[in-house]
N, CA, C and O atoms as a Tinker XYZ file with bonds, in Angstrom:
   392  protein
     1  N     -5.440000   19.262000    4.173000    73     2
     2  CA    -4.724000   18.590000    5.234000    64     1     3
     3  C     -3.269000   19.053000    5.297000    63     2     4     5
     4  O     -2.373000   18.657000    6.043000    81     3
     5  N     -3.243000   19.933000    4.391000    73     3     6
     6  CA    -1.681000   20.413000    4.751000    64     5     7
     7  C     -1.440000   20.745000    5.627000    63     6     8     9
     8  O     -0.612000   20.059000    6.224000    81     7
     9  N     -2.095000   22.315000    6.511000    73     7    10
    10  CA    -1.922000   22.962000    7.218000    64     9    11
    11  C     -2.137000   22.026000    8.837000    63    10    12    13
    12  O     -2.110000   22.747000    9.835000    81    11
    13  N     -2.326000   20.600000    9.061000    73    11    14
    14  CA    -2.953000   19.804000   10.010000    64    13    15
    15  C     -1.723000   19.802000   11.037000    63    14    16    17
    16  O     -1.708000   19.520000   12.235000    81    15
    17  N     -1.031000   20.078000   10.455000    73    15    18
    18  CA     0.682000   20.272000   12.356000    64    17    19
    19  C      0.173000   20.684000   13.098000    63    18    20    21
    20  O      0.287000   20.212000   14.230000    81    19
    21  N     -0.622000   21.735000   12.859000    73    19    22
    22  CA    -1.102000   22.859000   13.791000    64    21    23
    23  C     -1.512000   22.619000   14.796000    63    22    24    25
    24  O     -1.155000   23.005000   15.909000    81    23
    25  N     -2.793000   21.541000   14.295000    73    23    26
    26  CA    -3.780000   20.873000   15.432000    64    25    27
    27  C     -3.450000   19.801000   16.138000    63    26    28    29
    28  O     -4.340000   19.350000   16.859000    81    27
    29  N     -1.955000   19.021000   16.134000    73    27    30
    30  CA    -1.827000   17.929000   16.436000    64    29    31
    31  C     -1.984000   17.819000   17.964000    63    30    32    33
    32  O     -1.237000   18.500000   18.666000    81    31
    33  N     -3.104000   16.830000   18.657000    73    31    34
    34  CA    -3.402000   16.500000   20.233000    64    33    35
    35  C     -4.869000   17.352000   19.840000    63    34    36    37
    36  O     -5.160000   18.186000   20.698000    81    35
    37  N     -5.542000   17.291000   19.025000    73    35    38
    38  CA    -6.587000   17.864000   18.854000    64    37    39
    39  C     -7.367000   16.808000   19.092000    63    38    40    41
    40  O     -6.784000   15.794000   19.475000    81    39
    41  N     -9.126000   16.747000   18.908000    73    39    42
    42  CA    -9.772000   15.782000   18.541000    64    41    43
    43  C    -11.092000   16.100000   17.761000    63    42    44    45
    44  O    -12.069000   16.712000   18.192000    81    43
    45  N    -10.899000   15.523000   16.451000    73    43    46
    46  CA   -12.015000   16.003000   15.400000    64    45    47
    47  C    -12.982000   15.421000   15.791000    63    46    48    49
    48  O    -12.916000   14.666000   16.761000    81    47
    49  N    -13.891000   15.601000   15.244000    73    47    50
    50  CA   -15.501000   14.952000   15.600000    64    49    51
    51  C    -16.235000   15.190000   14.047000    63    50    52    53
    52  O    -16.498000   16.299000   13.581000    81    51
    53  N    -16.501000   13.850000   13.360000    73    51    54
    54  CA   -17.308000   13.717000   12.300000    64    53    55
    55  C    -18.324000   13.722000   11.683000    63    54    56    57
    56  O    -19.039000   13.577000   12.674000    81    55
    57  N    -19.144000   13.773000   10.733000    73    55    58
    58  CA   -20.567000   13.070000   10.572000    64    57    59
    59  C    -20.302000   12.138000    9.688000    63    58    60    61
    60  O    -19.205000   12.131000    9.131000    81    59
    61  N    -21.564000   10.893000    9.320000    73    59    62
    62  CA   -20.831000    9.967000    8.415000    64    61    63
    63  C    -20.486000   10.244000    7.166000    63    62    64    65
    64  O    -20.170000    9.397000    6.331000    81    63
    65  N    -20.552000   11.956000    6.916000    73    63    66
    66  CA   -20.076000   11.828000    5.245000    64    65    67
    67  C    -18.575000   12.035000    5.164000    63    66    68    69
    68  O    -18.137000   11.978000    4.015000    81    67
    69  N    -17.721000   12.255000    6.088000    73    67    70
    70  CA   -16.252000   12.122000    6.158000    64    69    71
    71  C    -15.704000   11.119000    7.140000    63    70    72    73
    72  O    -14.578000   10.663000    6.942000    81    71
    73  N    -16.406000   10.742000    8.174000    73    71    74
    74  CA   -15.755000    9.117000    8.583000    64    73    75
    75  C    -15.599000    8.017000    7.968000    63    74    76    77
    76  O    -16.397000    7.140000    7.637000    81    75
    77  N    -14.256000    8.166000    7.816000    73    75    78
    78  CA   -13.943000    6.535000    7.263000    64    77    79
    79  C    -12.447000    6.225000    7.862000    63    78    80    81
    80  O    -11.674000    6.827000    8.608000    81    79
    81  N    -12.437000    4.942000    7.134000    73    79    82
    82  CA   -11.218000    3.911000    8.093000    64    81    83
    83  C    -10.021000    4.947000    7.387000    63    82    84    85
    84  O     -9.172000    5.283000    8.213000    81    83
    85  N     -9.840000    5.437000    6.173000    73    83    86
    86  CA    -8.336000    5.682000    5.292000    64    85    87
    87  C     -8.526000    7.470000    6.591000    63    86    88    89
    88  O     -7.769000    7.698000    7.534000    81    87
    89  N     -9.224000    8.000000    6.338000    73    87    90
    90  CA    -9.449000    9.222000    7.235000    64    89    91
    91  C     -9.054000    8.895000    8.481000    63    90    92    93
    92  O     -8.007000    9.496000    8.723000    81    91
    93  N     -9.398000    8.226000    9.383000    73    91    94
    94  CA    -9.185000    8.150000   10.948000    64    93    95
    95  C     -8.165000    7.575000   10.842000    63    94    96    97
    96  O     -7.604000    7.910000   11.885000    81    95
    97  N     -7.059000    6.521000    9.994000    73    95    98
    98  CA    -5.613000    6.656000    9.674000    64    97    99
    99  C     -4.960000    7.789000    9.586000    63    98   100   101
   100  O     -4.379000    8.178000   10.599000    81    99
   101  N     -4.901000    8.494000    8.507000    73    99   102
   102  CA    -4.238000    9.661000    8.137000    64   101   103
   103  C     -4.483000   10.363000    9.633000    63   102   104   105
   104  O     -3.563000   10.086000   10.401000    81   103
   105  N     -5.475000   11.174000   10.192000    73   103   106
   106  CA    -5.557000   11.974000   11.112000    64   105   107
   107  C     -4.323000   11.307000   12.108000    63   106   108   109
   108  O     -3.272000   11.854000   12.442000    81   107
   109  N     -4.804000    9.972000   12.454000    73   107   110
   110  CA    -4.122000    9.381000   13.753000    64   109   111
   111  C     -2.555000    9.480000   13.686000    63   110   112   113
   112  O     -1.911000    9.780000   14.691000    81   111
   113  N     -1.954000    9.216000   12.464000    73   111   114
   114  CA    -0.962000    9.547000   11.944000    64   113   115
   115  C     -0.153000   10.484000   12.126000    63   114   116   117
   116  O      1.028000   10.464000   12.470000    81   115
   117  N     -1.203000   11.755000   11.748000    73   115   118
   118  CA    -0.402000   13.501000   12.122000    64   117   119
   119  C     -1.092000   13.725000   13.565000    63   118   120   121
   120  O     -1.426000   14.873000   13.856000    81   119
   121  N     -1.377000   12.404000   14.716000    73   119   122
   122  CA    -1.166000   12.964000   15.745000    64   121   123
   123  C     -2.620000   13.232000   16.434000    63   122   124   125
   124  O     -2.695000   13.282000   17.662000    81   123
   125  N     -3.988000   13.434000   15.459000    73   123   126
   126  CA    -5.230000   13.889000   15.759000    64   125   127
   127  C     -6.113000   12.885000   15.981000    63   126   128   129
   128  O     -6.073000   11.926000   15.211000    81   127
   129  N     -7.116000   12.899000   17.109000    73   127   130
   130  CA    -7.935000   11.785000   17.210000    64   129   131
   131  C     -9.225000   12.060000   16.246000    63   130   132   133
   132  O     -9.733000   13.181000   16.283000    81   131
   133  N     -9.520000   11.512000   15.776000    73   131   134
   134  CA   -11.184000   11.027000   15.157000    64   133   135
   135  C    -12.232000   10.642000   15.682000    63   134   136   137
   136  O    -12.075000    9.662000   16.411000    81   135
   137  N    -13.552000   11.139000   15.577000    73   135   138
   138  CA   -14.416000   10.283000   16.164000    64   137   139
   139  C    -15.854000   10.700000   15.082000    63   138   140   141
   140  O    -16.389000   11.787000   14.865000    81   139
   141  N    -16.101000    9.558000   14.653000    73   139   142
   142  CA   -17.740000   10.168000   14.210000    64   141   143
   143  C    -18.387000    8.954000   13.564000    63   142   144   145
   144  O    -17.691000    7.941000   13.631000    81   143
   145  N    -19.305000    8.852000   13.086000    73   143   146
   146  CA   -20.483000    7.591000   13.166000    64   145   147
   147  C    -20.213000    7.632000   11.371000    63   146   148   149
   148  O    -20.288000    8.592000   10.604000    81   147
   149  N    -19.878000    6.178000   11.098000    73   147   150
   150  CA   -19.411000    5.682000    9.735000    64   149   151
   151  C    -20.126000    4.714000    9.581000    63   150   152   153
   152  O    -20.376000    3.745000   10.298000    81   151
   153  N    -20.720000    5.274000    7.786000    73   151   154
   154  CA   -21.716000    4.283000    7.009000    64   153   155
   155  C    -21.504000    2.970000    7.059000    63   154   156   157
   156  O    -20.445000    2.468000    7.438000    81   155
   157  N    -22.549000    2.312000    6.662000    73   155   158
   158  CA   -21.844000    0.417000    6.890000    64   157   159
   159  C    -20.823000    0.177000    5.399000    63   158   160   161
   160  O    -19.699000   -0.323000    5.349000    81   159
   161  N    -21.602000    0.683000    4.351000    73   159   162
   162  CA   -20.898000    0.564000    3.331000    64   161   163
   163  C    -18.936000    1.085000    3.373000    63   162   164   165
   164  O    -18.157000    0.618000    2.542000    81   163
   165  N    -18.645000    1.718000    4.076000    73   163   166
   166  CA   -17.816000    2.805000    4.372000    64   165   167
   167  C    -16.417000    1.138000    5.551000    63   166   168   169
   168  O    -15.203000    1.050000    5.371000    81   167
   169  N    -17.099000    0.387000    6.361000    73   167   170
   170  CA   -16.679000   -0.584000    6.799000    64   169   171
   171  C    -15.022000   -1.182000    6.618000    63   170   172   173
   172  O    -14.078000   -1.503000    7.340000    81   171
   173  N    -15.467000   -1.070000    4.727000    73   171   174
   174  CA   -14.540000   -2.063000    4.467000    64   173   175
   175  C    -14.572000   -3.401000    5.023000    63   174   176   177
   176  O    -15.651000   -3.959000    4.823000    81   175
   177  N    -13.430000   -4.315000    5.873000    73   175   178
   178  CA   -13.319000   -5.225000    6.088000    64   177   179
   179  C    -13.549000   -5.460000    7.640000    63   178   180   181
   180  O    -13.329000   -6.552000    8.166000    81   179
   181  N    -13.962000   -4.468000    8.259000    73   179   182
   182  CA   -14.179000   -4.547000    9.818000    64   181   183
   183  C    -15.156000   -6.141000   10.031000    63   182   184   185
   184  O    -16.211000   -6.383000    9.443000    81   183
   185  N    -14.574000   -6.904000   10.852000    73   183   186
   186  CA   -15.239000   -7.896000   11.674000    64   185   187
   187  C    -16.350000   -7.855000   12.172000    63   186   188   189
   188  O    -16.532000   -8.538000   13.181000    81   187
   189  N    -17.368000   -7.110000   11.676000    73   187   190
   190  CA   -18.474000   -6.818000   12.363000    64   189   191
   191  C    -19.734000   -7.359000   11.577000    63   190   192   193
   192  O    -19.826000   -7.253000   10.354000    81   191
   193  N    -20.544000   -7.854000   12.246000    73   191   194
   194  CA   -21.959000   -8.674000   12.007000    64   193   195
   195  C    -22.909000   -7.384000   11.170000    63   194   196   197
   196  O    -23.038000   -6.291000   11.721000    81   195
   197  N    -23.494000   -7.645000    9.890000    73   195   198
   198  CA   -24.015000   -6.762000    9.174000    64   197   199
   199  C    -25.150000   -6.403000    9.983000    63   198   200   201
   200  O    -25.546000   -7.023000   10.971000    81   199
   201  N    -25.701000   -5.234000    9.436000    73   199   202
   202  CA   -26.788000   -3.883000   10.128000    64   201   203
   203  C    -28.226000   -4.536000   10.143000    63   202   204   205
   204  O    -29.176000   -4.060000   10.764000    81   203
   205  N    -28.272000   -5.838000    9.282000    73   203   206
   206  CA   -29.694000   -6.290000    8.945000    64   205   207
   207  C    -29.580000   -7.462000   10.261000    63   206   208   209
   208  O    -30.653000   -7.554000   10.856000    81   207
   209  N    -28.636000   -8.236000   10.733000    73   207   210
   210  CA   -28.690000   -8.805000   11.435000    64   209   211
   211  C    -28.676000   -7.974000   12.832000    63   210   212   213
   212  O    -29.581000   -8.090000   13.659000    81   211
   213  N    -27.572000   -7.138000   13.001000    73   211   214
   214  CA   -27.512000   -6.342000   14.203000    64   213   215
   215  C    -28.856000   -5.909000   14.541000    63   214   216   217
   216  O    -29.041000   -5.960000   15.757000    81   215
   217  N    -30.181000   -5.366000   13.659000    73   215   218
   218  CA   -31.632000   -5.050000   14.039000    64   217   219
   219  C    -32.154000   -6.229000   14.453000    63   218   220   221
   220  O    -33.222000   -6.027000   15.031000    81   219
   221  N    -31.852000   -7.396000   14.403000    73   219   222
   222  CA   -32.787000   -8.044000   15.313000    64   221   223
   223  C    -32.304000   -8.506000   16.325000    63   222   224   225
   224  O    -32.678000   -9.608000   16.725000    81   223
   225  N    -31.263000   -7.713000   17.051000    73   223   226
   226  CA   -30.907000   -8.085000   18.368000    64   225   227
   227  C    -31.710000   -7.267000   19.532000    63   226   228   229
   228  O    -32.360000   -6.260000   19.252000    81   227
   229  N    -31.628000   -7.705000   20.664000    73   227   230
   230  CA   -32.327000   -6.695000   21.758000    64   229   231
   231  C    -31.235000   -5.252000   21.597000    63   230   232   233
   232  O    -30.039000   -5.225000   21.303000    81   231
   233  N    -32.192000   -4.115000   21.918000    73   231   234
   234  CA   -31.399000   -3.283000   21.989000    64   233   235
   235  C    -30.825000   -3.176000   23.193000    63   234   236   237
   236  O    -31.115000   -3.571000   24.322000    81   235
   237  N    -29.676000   -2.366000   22.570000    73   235   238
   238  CA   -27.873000   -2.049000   23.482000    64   237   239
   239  C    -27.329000   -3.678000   23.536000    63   238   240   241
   240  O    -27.021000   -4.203000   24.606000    81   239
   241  N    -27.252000   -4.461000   22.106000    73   239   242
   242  CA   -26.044000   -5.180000   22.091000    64   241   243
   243  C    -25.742000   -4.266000   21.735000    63   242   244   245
   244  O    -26.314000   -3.194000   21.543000    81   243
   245  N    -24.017000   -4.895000   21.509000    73   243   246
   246  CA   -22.780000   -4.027000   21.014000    64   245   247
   247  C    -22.029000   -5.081000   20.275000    63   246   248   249
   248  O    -22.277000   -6.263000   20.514000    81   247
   249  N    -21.029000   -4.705000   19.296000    73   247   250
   250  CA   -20.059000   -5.526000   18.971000    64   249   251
   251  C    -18.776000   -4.462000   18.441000    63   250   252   253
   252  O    -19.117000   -3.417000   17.886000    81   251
   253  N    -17.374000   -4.744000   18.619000    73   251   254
   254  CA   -16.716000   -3.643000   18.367000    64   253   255
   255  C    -15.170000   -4.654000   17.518000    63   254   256   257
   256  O    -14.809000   -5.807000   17.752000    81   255
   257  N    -14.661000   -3.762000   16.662000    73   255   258
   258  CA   -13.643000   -4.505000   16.050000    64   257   259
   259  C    -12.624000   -3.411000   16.902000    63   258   260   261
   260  O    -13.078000   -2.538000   17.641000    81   259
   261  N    -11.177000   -3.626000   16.657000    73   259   262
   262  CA    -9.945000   -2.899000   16.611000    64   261   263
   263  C     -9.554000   -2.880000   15.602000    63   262   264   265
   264  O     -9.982000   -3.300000   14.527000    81   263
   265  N     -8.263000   -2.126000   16.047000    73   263   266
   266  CA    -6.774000   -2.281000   14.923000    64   265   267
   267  C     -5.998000   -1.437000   16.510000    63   266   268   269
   268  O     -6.350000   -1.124000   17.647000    81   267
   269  N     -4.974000   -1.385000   15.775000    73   267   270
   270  CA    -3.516000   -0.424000   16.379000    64   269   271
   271  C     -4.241000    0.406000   16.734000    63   270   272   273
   272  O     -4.518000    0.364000   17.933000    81   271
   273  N     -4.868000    1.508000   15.911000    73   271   274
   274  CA    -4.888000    2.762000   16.439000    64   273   275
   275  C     -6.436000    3.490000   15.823000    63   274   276   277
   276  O     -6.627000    4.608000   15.343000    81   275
   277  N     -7.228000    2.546000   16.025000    73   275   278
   278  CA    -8.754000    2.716000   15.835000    64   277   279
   279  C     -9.744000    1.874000   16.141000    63   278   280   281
   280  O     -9.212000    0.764000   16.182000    81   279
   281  N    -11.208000    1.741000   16.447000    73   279   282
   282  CA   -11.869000    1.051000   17.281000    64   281   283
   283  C    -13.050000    1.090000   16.473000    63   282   284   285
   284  O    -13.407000    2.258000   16.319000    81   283
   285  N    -13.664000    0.412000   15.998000    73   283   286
   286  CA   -14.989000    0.847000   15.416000    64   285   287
   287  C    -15.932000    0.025000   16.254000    63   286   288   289
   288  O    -15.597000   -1.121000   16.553000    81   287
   289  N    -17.420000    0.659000   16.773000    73   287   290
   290  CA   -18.263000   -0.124000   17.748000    64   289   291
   291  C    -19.567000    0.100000   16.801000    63   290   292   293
   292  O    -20.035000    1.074000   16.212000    81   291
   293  N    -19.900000   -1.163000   16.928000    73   291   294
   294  CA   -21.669000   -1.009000   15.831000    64   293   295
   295  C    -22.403000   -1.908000   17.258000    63   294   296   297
   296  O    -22.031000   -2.946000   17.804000    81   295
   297  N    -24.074000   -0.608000   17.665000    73   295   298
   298  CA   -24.807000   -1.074000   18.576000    64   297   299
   299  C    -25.906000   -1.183000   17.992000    63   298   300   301
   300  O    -26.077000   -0.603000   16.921000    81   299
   301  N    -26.917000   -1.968000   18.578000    73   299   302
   302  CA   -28.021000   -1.831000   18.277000    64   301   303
   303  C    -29.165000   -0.970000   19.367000    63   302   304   305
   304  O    -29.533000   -1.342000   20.481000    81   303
   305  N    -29.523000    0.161000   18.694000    73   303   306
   306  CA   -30.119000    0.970000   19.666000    64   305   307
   307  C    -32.024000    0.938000   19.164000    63   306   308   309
   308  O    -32.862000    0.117000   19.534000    81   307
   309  N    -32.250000    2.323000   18.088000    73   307   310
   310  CA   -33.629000    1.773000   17.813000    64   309   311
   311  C    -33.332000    1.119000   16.144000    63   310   312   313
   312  O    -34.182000    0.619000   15.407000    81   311
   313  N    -31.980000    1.299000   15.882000    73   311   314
   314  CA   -31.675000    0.824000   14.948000    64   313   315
   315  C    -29.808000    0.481000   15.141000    63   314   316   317
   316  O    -29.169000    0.594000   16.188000    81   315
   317  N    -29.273000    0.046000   13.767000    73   315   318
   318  CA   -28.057000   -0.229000   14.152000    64   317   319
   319  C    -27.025000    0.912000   13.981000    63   318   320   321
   320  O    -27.221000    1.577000   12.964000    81   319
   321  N    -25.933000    1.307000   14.768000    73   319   322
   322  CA   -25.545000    2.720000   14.378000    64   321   323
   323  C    -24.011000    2.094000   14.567000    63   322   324   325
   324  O    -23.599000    1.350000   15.457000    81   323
   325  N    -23.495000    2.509000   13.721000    73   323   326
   326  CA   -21.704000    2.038000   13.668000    64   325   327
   327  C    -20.724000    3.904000   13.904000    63   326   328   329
   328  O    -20.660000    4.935000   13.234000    81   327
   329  N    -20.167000    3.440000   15.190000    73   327   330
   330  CA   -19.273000    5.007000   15.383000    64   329   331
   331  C    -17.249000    4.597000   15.312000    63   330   332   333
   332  O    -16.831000    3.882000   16.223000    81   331
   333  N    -16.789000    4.820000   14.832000    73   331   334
   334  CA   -15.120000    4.575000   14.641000    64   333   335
   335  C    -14.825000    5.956000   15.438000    63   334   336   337
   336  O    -15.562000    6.942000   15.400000    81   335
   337  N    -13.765000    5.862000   16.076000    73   335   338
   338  CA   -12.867000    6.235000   17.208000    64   337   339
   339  C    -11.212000    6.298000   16.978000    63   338   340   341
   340  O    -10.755000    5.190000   16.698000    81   339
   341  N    -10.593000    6.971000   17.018000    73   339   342
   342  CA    -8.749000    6.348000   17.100000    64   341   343
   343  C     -8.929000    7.565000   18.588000    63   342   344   345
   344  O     -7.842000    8.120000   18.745000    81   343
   345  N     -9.697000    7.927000   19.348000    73   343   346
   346  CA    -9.361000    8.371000   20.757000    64   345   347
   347  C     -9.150000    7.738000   21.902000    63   346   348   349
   348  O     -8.382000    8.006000   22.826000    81   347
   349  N    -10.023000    6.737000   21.729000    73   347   350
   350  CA    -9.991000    5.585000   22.904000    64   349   351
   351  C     -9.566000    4.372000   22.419000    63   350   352   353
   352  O     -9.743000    4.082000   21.235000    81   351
   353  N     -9.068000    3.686000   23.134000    73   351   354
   354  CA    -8.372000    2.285000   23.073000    64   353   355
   355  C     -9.903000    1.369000   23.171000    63   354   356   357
   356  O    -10.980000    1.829000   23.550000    81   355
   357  N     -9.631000   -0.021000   22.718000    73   355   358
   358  CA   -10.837000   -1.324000   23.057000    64   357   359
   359  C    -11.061000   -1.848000   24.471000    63   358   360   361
   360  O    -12.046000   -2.349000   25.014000    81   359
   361  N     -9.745000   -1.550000   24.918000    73   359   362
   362  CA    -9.705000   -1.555000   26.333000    64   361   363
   363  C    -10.485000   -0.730000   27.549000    63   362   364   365
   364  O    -10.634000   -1.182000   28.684000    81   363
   365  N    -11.052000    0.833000   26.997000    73   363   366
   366  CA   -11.630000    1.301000   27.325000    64   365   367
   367  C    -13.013000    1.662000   27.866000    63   366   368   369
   368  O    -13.516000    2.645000   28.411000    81   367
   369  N    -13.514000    0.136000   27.385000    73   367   370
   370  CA   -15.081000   -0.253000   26.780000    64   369   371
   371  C    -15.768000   -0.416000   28.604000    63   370   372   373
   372  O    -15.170000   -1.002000   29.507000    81   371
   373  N    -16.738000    0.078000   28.699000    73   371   374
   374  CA   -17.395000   -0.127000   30.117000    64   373   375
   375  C    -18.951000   -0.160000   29.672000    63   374   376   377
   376  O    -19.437000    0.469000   28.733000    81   375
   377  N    -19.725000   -1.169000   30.694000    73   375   378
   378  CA   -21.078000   -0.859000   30.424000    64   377   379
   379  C    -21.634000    0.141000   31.309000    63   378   380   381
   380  O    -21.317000    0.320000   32.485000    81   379
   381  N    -22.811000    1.012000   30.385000    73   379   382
   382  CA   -23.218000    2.293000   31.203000    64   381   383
   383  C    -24.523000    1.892000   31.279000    63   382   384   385
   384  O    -24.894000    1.035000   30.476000    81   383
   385  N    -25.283000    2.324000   32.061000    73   383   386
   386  CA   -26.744000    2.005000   32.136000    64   385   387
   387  C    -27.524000    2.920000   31.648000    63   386   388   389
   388  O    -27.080000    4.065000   31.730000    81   387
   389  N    -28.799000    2.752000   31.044000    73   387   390
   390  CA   -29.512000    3.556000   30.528000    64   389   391
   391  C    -30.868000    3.768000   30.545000    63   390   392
   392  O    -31.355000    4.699000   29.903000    81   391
């Protein structure tokens, strides 16, 4: 992460073995957005209804926490999938049809 000036106004894209909350800080920090689908364990303290409950909802609920400068959204699709963001604001949130 030294060399990261470089890329600042960039936007990374993750898998869940490097998304996490201390990561999508640091990036947002030097300027770079984050985006990629983070383990439940990985959470920490996010406000969000656990993965065993989220499966027995109809699919495409949603539930999404904030902060300042990150968004984490956990849906229930054919299972529950949690994705963290510092690109888009909570404000941003629209329903799409599917």
């Amino acid at each position: 992460m030294n060399k990261v000036h470089a890329c600042e106004g960039n936007h990374v894209v993750m898998d869940n073995l490097f998304t996490s909350i201390p990561m999508s800080n640091e990036l947002s920090r030097k300027g770079i957005a984050g985006t990629g689908t983070i383990r439940e364990n990985w959470l920490e303290n996010a406000p969000l209804p656990p993965k065993k409950s989220m499966k027995k909802t109809s699919r495409g609920t949603f539930e999404y926490a904030c902060s300042e400068n990150l968004v984490i959204v956990k849906w229930n699709d054919n299972t529950a999938v949690s994705v963290a963001t510092s690109k888009v604001k909570a404000s941003s949130c629209v329903m799409a049809e599917r």
